[in-house]
Structures are given as C-alpha cells and as structure tokens.
C-alpha positions as CSV (number, residue, x, y, z in Angstrom):
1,X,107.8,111.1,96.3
2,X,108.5,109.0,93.4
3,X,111.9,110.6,91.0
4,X,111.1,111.9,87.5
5,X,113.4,111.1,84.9
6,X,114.0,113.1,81.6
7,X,113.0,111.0,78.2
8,X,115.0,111.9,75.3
9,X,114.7,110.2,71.9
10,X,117.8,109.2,69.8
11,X,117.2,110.2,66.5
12,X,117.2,106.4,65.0
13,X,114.6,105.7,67.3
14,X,113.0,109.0,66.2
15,X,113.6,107.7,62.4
16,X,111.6,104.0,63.5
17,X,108.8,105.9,64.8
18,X,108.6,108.4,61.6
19,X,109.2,105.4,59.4
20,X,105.9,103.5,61.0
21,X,103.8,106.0,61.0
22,X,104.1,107.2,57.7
23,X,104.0,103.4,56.6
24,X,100.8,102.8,58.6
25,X,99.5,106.7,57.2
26,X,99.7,105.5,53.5
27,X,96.6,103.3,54.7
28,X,95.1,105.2,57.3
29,X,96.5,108.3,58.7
30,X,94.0,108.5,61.5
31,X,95.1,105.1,62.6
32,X,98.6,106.1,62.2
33,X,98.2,109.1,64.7
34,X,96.3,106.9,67.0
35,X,99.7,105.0,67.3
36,X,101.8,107.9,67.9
37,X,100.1,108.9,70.2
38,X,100.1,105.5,71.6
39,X,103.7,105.4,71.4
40,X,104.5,108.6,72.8
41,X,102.4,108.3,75.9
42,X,103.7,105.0,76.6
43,X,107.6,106.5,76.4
44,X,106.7,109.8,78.5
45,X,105.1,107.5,81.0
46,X,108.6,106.1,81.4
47,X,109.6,109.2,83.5
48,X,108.2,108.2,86.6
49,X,108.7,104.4,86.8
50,X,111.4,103.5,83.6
51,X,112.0,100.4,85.7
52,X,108.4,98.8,84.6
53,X,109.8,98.0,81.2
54,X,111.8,94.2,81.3
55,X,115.0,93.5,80.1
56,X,115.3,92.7,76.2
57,X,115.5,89.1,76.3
58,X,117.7,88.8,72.9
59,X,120.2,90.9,74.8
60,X,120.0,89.4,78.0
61,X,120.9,85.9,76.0
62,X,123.9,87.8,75.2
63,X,125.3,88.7,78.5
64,X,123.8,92.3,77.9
65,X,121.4,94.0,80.7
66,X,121.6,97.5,80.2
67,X,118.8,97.9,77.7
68,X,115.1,97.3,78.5
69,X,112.0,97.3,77.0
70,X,108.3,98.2,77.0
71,X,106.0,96.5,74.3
72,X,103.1,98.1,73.0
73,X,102.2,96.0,70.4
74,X,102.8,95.0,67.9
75,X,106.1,97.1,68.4
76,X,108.7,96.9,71.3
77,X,110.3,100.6,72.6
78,X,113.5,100.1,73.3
79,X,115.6,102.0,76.3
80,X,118.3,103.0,78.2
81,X,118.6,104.4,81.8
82,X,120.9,106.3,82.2
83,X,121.3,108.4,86.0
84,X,118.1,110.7,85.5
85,X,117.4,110.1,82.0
86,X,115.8,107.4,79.6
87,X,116.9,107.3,76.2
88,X,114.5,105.8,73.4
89,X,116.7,104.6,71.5
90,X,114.7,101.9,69.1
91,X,110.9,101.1,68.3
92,X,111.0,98.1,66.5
93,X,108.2,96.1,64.7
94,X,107.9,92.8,66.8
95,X,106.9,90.7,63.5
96,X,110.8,91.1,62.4
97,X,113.7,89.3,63.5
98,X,114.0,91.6,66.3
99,X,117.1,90.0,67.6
100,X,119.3,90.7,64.3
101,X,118.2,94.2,64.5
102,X,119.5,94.2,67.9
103,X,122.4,93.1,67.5
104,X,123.2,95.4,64.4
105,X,122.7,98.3,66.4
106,X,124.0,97.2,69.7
107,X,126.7,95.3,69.6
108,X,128.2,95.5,65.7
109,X,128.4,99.2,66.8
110,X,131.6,98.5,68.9
C-alpha cells in the first residue's frame, strides 16, 4: 500500500495560478477553467507518488535539490516534500525566464 501525502498550496503559488487563469479568462474563460482543472488534478495527483515530478534543473545547477517539478505545459508546478506533505509553492509560465524567477523566490529570500 502506496503512502498518501497531504498537498497544500502556498498562497504565491495560489496567486500564479489565480493570475493565469484570469489572464487566459479575459480570452476564454472556458479554456481558462479547462486549465485549472488541469492544474489542479495534476497537483492532487501528487499525493500518491510526489516523487514522479524531476528535480528543477535551474536549481539543481545551483547546488539546490530540494524543490522538484511537474510540467504541464506550457507551465511548470513547482514543489516541496516535505515528511507527509507537498507544498505547491510556484506555477510558473515556462515561456519566461524561469530561472530568474527562481532564484528570486528561492534563494534572494535568505
């Protein structure tokens, strides 16, 4: 029997995901609820196997490996395990320069 972990969103990452959907919902809001729910099932599905995402490869080219990753295009969900529980704590649109957002929120933080 495989161990269920809890999800929990950080509320930046809960800001990204507001901010794209209502950006994509100025065009078409059934498109933008199409990708929350994309979005959403992809993160709960991390409760049973957060392990699938890969390390974030800007980080790991830092010396950092606790953050990992799951991309569901053209965005990249950003996590943390942590024990028994995942936190969410970026989605991040791909197309920027994902590794100075990154590093911003990661590492300027200390």
């Amino acid at each position: 029997m495989s161990s269920k972990y809890k999800v929990i969103w950080a509320s930046v990452a809960e800001k990204d995901l507001k901010n794209i959907i209502e950006y994509i919902a100025e065009e078409s809001p059934q498109n933008a609820l199409k990708i929350l729910t994309k979005i959403r099932q992809n993160a709960s599905g991390l409760y049973t196997l957060p392990e699938r995402g890969r390390i974030v490869s800007e980080l790991k080219d830092q010396g950092i490996l606790l953050y990992r990753e799951l991309i569901i295009a053209p965005w990249r969900l950003i996590y943390r395990i942590s024990g028994q529980e995942i936190f969410v704590l970026s989605v991040i649109d791909s197309r920027r320069n994902v590794e100075d957002v990154l590093l911003k929120r990661f590492i300027d933080k200390e």
